[in-house]
C-alpha positions as a printed NumPy array, in Angstrom:
array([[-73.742, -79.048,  70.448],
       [-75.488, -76.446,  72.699],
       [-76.982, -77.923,  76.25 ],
       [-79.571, -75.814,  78.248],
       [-80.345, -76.701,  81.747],
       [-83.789, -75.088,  83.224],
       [-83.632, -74.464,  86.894],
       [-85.984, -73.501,  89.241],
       [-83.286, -71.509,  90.858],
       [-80.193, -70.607,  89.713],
       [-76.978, -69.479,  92.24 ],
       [-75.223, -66.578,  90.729],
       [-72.23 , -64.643,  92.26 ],
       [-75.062, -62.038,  93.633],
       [-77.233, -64.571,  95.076],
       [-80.417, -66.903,  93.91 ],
       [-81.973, -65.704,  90.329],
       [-85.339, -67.926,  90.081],
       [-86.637, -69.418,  86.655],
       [-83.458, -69.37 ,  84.965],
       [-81.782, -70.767,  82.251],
       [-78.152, -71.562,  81.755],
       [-77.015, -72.379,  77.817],
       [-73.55 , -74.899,  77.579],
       [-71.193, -74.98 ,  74.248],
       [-67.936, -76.77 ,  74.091],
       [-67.912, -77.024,  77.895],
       [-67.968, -73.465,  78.897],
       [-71.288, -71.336,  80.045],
       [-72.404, -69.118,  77.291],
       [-75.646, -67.503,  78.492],
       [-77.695, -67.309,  81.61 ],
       [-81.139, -65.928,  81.006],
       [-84.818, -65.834,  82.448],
       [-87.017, -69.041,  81.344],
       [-89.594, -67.813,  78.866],
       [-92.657, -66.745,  80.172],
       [-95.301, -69.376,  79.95 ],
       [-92.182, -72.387,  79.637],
       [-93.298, -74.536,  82.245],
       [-90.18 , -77.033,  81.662],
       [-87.852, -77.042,  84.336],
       [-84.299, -79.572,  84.606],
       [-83.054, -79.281,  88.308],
       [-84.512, -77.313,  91.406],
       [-81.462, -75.558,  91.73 ],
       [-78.381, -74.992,  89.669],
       [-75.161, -74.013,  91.284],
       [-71.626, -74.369,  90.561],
       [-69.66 , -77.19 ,  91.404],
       [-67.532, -77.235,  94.931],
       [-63.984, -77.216,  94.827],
       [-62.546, -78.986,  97.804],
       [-58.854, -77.92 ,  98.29 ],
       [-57.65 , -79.682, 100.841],
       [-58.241, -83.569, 100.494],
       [-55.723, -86.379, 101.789],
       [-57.897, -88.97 , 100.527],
       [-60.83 , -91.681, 100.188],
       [-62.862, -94.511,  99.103],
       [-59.604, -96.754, 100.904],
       [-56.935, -94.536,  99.174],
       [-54.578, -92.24 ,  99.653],
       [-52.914, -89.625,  97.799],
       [-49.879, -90.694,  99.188],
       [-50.146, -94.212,  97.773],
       [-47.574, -95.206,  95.135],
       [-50.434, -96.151,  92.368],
       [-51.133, -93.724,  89.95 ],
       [-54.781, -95.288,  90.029],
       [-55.28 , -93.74 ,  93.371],
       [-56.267, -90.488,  91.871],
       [-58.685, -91.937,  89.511],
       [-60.712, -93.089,  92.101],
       [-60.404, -90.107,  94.36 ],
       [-61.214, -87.663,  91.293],
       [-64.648, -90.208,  91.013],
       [-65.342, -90.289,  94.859],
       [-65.112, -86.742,  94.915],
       [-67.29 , -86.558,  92.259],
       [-70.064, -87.874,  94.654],
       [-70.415, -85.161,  96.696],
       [-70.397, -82.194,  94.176],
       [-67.256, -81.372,  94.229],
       [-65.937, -80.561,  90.789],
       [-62.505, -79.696,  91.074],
       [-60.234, -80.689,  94.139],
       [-56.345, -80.011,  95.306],
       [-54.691, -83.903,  96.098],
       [-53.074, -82.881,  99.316],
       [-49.556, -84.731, 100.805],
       [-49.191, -85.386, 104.492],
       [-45.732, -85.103, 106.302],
       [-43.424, -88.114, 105.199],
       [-40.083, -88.982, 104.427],
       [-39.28 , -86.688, 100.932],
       [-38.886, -89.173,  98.312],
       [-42.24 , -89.983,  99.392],
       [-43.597, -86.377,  99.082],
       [-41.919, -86.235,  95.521],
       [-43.01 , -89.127,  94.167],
       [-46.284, -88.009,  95.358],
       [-46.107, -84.484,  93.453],
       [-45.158, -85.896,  90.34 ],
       [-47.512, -88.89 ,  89.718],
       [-50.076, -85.71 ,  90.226],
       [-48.02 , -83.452,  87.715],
       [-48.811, -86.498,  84.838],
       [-52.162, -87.376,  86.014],
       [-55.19 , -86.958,  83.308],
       [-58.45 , -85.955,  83.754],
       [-60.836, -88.703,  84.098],
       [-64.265, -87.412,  81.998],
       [-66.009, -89.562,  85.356],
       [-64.683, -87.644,  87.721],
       [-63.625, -84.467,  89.444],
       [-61.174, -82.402,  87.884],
       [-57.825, -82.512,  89.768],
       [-56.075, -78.698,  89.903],
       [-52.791, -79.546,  90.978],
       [-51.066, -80.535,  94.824],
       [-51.093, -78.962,  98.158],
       [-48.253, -79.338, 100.508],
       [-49.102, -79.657, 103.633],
       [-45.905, -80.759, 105.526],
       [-42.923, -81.66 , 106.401],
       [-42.509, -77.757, 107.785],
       [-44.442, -77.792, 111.036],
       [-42.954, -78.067, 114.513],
       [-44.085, -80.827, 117.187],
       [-46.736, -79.341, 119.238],
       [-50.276, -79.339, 117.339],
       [-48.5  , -81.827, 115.126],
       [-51.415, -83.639, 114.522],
       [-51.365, -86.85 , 112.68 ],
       [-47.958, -86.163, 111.475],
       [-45.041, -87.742, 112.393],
       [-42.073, -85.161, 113.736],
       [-39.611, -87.44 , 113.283],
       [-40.288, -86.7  , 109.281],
       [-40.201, -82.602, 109.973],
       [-37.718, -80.68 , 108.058],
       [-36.568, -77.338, 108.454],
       [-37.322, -74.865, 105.474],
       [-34.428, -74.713, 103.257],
       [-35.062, -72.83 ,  99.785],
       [-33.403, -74.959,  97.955],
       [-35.392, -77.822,  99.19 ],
       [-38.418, -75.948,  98.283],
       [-37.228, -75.811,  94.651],
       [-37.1  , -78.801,  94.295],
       [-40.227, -80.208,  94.993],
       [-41.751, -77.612,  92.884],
       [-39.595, -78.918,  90.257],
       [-41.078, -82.48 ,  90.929],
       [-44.629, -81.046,  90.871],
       [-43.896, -79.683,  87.749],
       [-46.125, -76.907,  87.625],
       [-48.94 , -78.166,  89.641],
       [-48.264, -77.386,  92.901],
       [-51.1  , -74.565,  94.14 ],
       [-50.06 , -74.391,  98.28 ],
       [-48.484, -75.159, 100.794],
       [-48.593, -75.769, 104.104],
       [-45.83 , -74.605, 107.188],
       [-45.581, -73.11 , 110.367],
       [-44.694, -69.772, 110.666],
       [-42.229, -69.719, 113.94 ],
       [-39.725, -72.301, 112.339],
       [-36.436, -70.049, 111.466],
       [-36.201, -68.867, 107.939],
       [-40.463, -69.264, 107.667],
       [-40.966, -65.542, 106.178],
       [-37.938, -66.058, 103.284],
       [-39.92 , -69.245, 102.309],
       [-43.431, -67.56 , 102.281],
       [-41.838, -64.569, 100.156],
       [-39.86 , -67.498,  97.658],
       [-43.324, -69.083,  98.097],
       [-45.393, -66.055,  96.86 ],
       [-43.198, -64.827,  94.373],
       [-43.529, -68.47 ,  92.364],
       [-47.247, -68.183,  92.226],
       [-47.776, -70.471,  95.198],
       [-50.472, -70.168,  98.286],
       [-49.407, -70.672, 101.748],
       [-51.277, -71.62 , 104.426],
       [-50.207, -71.768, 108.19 ],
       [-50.666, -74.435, 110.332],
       [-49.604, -77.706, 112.658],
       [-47.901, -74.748, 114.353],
       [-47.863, -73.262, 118.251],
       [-47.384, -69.588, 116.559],
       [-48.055, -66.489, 118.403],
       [-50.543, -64.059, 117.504],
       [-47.617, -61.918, 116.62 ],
       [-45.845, -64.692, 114.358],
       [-49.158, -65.042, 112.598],
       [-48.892, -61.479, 111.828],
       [-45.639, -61.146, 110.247],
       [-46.259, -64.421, 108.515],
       [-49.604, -62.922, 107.044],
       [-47.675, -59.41 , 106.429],
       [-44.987, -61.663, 104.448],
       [-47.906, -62.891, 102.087],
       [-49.505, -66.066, 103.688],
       [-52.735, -66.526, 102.539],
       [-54.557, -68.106, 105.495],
       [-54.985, -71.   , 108.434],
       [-55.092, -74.508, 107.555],
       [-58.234, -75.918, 109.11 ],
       [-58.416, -73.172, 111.413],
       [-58.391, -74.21 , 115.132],
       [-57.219, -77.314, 114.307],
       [-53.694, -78.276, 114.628],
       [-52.663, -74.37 , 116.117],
       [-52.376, -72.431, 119.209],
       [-55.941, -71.288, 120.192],
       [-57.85 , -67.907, 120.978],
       [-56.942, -67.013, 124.608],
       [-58.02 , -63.09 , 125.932],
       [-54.676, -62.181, 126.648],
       [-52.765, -63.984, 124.189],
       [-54.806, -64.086, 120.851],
       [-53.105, -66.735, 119.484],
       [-53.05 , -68.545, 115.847],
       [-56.957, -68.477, 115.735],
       [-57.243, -64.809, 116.95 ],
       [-54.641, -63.704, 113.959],
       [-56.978, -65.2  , 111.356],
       [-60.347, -64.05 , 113.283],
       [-59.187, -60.927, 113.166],
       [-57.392, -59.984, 109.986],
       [-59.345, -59.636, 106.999],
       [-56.359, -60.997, 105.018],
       [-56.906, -64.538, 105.774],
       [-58.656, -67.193, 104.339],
       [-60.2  , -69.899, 107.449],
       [-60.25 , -73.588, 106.238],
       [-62.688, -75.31 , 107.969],
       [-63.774, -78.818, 108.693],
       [-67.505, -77.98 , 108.902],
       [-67.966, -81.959, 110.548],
       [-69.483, -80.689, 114.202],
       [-66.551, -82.707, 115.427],
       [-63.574, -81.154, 114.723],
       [-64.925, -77.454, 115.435],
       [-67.973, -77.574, 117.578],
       [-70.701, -75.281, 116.188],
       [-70.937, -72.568, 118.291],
       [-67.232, -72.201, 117.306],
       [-68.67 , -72.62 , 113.402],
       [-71.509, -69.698, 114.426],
       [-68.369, -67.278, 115.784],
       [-66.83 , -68.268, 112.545],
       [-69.432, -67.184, 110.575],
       [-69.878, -63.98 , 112.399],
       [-66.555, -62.573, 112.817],
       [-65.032, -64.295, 108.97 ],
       [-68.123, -65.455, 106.871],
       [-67.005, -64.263, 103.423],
       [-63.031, -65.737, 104.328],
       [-64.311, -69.088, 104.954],
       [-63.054, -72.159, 102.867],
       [-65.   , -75.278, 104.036],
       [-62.822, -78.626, 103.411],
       [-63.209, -82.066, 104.14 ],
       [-59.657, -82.666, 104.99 ],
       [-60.909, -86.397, 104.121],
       [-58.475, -89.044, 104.603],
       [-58.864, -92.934, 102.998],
       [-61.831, -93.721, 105.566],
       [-63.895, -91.349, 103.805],
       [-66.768, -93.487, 102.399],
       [-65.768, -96.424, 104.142],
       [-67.312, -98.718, 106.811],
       [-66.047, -97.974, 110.453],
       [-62.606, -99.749, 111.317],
       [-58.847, -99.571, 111.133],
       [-56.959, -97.239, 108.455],
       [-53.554, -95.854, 107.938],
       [-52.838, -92.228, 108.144],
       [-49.25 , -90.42 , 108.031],
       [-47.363, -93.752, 108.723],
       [-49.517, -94.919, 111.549],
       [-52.651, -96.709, 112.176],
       [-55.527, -94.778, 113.129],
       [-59.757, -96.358, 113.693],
       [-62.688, -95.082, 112.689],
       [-65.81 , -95.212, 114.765],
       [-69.   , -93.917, 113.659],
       [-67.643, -91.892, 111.44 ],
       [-64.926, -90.491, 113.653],
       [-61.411, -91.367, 113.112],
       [-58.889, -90.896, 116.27 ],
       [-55.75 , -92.036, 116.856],
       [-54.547, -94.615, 119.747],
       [-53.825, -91.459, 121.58 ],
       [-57.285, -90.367, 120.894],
       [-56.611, -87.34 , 118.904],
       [-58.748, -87.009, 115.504],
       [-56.631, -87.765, 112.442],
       [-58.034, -86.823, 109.094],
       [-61.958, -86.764, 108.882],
       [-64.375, -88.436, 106.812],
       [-66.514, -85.198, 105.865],
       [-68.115, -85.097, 102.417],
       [-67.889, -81.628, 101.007],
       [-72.045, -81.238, 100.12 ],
       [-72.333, -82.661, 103.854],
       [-70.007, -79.093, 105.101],
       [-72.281, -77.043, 103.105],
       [-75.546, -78.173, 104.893],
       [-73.833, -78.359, 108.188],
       [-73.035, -74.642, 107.867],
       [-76.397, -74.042, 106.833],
       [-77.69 , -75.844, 109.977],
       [-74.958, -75.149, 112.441],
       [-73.358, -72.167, 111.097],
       [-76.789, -70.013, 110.319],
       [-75.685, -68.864, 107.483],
       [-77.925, -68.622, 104.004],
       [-77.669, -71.317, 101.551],
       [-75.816, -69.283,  99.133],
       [-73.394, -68.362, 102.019],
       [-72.867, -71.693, 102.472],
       [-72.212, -72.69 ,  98.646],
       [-69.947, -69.722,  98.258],
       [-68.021, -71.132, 101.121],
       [-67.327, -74.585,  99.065],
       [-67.368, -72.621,  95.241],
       [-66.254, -68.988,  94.737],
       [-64.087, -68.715,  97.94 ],
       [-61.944, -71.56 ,  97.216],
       [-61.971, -69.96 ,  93.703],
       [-61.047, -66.818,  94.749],
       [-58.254, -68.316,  97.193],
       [-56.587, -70.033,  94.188],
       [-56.507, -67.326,  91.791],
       [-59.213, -69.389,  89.362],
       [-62.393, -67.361,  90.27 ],
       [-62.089, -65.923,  86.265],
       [-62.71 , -69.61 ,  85.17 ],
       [-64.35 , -71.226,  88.397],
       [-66.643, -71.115,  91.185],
       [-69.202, -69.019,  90.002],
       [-72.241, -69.679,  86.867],
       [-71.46 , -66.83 ,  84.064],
       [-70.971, -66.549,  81.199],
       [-67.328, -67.173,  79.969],
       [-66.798, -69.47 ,  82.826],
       [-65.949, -73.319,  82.666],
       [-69.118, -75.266,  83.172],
       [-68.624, -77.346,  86.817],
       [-72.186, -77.194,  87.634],
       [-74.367, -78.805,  90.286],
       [-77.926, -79.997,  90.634],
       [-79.152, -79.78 ,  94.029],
       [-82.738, -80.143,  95.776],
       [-84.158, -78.227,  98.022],
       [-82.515, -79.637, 101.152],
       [-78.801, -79.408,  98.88 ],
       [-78.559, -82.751,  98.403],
       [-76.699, -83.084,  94.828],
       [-78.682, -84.574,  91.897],
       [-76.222, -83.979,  89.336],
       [-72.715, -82.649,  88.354],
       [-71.276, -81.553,  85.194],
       [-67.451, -81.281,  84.953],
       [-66.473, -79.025,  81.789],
       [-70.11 , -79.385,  80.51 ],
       [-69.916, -83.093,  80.87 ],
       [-72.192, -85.286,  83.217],
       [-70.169, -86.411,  85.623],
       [-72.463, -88.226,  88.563]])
């Protein structure tokens, strides 16, 4: 059965197409045309596609790293809430039965037709060094070891789409090229790199910075630094925690001027997310939440409690970029960072329907996951 949806506005690749609309068979978009003239009907306000949040830890009082298979069920349907139509479960540093476990009760999980659709696992840890550690615990670090890499993409079974390391711990650029050559995205991170280790890690194919200036050696005039590699080279993709806590906004405005079509806005969410202020558990370790904030007893931030369609307006507000910027950020950029951007993050034709309704201030309405409503 055909479904037509009538927007006001529509959000292609190219930018906003008003009085359009977008035709739905067997889940997948199979026309995009102008409303008839004299049609006065319209569905949504504005129709865009569904954001993809790749790097999320968890939510709604879980984790990915629980051992209940049930966990992701309810994660895929919290992260349904905010727009997001297709998300990475992402591991934190632990001991490695842990990790595996993790990767494989994501390799057998299922989609849920109620909730975002899970694209596989991202890595991040156990191959970071101490300082800008982060949340995670050293004592749990490993050192990179091919072999050991093999094996937990033999646990994920096919699923896993990144990982995370740092690129100064001895035998970093073998692992990015084993990495690389088995389909796999790496991201650097949790790491007190040089500007000049960035480089050769980026030259070796890394993909980008996890949650850039976050968890990394920082931009400094004379010694560039993590942040000035992926500023600067138009290689890398920037994660970003768009929250106004974790990256203040002018940083978000510099972001936007020096990287704006290389930024990936995530949520980095851990179980907090959704959740009334108080006590959680994050990498092993109790962490609290206040107003929305969650810190360790060290008073670091651990995690954050950022909804996805919350980055996108932030971006819009703090960042000054254009709305479509801004969905681009949390659609076809993630997309194009996982190699899906011929099935995902843009509306065309021959692409899997993960659609959003928004209204004029981008607040969603509605979500359709494979051409099914979702939320």
């Amino acid at each position: 059965m055909e479904q037509i949806i009538r927007a006001r506005r529509l959000l292609c690749e190219g930018g906003w197409r008003d009085d359009q609309q977008l035709h739905i068979v067997d889940g997948i978009i199979t026309v995009i045309q102008p409303i008839a003239v004299g049609d006065s009907r319209r569905d949504v306000e504005l129709l865009s596609p569904a954001y993809i949040d790749t790097h999320v830890h968890g939510g709604a009082g879980v984790d990915v790293m629980d051992d209940d298979p049930a966990v992701l069920t309810t994660l895929a349907r919290h992260k349904a809430c905010e727009g997001v139509g297709a998300w990475l479960a992402t591991t934190v540093t632990a001991p490695l039965a842990e990790i595996d476990a993790a990767l494989r009760r994501i390799a057998v999980y299922r989609h849920d037709p109620r909730g975002a659709q899970l694209l596989g696992s991202y890595l991040e840890g156990p191959w970071f060094t101490p300082e800008n550690r982060g949340a995670h615990l050293p004592e749990w670090f490993r050192e990179l070891a091919v072999a050991e890499i093999d094996q937990l993409i033999e646990a994920a079974q096919g699923t896993l789409r990144m990982v995370a390391l740092a690129p100064e711990k001895p035998d970093a650029l073998t692992a990015i090229r084993h990495l690389k050559a088995r389909g796999i995205r790496v991201m650097l991170g949790h790491s007190a790199a040089s500007y000049a280790q960035t480089q050769s890690a980026l030259d070796a194919g890394a993909d980008g910075l996890v949650h850039c200036f976050n968890g990394m050696s920082g931009l400094h005039h004379r010694e560039p630094g993590m942040v000035g590699a992926g500023l600067s080279d138009s290689r890398a993709w920037l994660e970003l925690i768009a929250d106004g806590h974790h990256v203040h906004p002018a940083v978000m405005r510099v972001t936007c001027q020096c990287a704006a079509h290389r930024i990936i806005l995530i949520t980095d969410a851990m179980r907090a997310a959704g959740m009334p202020d108080g006590l959680y558990a994050i990498c092993g370790h109790n962490v609290e939440m206040r107003a929305g904030v969650v810190r360790s007893a060290a008073g670091g931030l651990a995690g954050s409690t950022l909804a996805l369609d919350a980055a996108v307006r932030n971006m819009v507000s703090y960042g000054g970029v254009s709305s479509e910027q801004a969905i681009h950020m949390a659609s076809l950029y993630p997309a194009r960072l996982l190699g899906l951007s011929h099935q995902l993050g843009t509306l065309a034709p021959g692409k899997q329907a993960n659609i959003l309704a928004l209204d004029n201030q981008l607040i969603p309405q509605q979500l359709w996951v494979k051409g099914v409503a979702v939320a």
